[in-house]
C-alpha positions in Angstrom: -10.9 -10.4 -7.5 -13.3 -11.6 -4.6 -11.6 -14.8 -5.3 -8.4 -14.2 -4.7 -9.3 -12.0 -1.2 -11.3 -15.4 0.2 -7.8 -17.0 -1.0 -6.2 -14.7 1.2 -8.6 -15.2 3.6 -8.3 -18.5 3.8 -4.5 -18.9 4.2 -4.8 -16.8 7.4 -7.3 -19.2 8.6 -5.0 -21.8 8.0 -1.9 -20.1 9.0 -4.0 -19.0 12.4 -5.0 -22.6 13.4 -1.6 -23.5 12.6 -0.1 -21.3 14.7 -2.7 -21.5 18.0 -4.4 -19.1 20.3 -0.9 -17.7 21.9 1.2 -16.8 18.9 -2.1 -15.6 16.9 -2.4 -12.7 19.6 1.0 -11.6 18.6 0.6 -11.8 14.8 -2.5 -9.9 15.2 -0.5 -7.3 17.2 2.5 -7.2 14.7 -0.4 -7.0 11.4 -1.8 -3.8 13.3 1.5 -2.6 13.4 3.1 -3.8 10.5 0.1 -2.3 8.6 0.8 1.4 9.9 4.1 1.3 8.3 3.5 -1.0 5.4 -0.1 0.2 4.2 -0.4 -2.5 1.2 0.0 -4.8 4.6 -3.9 -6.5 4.6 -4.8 -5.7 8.2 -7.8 -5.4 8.5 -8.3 -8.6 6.8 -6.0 -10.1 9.9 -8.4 -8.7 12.3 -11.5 -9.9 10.5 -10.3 -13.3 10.4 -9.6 -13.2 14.2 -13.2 -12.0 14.4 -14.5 -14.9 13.0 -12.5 -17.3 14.9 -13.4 -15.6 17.8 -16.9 -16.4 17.0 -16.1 -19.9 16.1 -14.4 -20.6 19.6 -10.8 -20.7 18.8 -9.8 -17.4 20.4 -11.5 -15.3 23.1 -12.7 -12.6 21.4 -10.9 -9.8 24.4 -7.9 -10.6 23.1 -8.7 -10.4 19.8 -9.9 -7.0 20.2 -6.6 -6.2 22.3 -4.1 -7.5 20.6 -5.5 -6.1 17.3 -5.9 -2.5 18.8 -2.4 -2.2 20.3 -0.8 -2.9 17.5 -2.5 -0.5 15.7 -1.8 2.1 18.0 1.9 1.1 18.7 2.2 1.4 14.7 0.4 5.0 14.6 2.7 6.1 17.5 5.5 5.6 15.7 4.9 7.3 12.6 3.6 10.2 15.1 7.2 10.3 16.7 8.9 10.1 13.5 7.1 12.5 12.0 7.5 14.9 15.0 11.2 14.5 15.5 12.8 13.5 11.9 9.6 14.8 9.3 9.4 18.3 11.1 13.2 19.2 10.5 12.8 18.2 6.5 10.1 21.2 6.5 12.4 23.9 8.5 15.8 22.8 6.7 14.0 23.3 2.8 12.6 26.0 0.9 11.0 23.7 -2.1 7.7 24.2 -2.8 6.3 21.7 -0.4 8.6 21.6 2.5 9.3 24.4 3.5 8.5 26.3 6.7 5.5 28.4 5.2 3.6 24.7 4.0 4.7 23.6 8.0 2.3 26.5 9.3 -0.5 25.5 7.1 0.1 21.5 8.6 0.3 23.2 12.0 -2.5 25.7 11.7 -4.7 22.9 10.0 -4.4 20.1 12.5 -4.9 23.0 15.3 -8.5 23.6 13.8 -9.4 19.9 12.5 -6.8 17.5 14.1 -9.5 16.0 16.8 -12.1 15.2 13.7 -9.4 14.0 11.5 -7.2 12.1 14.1 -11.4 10.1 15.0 -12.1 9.5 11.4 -8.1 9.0 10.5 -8.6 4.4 10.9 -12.0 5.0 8.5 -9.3 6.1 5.9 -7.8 3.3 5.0 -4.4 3.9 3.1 -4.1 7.6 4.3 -4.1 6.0 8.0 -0.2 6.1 7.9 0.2 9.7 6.5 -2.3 11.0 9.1 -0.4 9.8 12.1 2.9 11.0 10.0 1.3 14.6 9.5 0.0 14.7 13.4 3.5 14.3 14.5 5.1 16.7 11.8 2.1 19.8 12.9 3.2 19.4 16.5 0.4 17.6 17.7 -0.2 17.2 21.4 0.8 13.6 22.4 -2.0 13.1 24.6 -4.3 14.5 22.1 -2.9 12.0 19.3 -2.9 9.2 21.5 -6.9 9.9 22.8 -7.8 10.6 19.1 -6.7 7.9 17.8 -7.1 5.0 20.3 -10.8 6.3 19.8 -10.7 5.9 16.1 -9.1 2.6 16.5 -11.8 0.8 18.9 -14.7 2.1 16.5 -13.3 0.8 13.5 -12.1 -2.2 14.8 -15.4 -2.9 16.7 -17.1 -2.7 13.3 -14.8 -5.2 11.7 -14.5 -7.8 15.1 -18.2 -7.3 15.8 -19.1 -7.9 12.3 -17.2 -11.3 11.6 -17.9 -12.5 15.2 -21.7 -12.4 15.1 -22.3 -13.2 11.3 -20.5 -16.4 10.6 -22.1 -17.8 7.6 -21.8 -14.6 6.0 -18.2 -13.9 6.5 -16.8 -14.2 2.9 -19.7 -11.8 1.6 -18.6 -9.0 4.4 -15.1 -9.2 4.4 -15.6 -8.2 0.4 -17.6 -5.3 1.4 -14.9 -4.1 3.5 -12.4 -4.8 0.7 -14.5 -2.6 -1.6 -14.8 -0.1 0.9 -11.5 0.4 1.6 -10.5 0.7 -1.8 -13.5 3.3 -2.4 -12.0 5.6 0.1 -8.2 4.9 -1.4 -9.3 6.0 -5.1 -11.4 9.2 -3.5 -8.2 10.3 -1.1 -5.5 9.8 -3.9 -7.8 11.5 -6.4 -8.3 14.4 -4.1 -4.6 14.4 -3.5 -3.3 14.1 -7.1 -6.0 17.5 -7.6 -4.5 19.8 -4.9 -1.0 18.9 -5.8 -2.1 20.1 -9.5 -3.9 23.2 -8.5 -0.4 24.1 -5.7 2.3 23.2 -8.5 -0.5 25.0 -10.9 -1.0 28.3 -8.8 2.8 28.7 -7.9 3.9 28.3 -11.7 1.1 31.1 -12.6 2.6 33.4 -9.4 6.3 32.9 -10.9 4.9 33.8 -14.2 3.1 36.9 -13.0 6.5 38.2 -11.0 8.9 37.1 -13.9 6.8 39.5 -16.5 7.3 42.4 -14.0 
């Protein structure tokens, strides 16, 4: 497995030395974004590698961290609008069990007492990234609260990564795979934790139906 990530690794190396300085900016802009509404999309493993070149010489390192950002942002910001104009009308217009205007509340009530700690912690989550920034926009979220939130989140995580590969160069292989692993850690805990509360809702609505059906 490390294997093939290095591989990886090492075709965007290639593919970014190819390309030069000017168009690299912009892939690293369109991975950020392209990795908001693609989550398989490896990201992060675009912005480590521009790291690493910044370290090396090949790219100034601002630009790295710009480019990298932005795209991140513009990528969150539009899963925030569609989930505030199209995902927010799927909730009023059902009455399944999980869209429906009741479960809306909850999103809206939830985000109203946790949304700043989530939206800050939202880029550590790799692979629930997307469906944060989808949720924000569906529990009404201020925009200027999503956007502060999560350009904050954004820098920190991406400081760690850039910051990381720029100032340990030898060592890059052996750090991007502890990011790997670390990403995927925090996938298997958030599905895990889904996959439970979507057995104990389904679970406590079939025991409710139950209950009112032997009345």
């Amino acid at each position: 497995m490390f294997e093939s990530i290095c591989l990886k690794a090492e075709d965007f190396l290639k593919l970014a030395i190819a390309l030069g300085p000017f168009w690299f900016y912009l892939f690293l802009f369109l991975s950020g974004l392209v990795e908001n509404l693609f989550p398989p999309y490896p990201g992060d493993t675009v912005t480590f590698i521009g790291g690493y070149l910044a370290g090396t010489g090949l790219l100034t390192f601002s630009l790295v961290f710009l480019s990298a950002s932005l795209g991140c942002l513009a990528g969150a910001m539009i899963l925030y609008v569609l989930g505030k104009n199209k995902g927010r009308r799927i909730f009023l217009k059902n009455k399944g069990p999980i869209f429906n205007q009741t479960q809306l509340e909850r999103v809206e009530n939830w985000f109203g007492r946790y949304g700043e700690k989530v939206l800050i912690i939202s880029r550590f989550l790799t692979g629930v990234r997307s469906l944060v920034a989808l949720t924000a926009g569906v529990g009404n979220v201020r925009l200027k609260k999503m956007t502060i939130y999560t350009l904050i989140s954004i820098l920190l995580w991406n400081s760690i990564i850039l910051f990381s590969a720029f100032k340990i160069q030898e060592s890059w292989r052996e750090i991007l795979k502890m990011i790997q692993l670390y990403n995927k850690v925090v996938l298997t805990v958030v599905v895990l934790s889904a996959v439970i509360w979507l057995i104990k809702t389904f679970k406590g609505k079939f025991v409710r139906s139950n209950a009112g059906a032997r009345r």
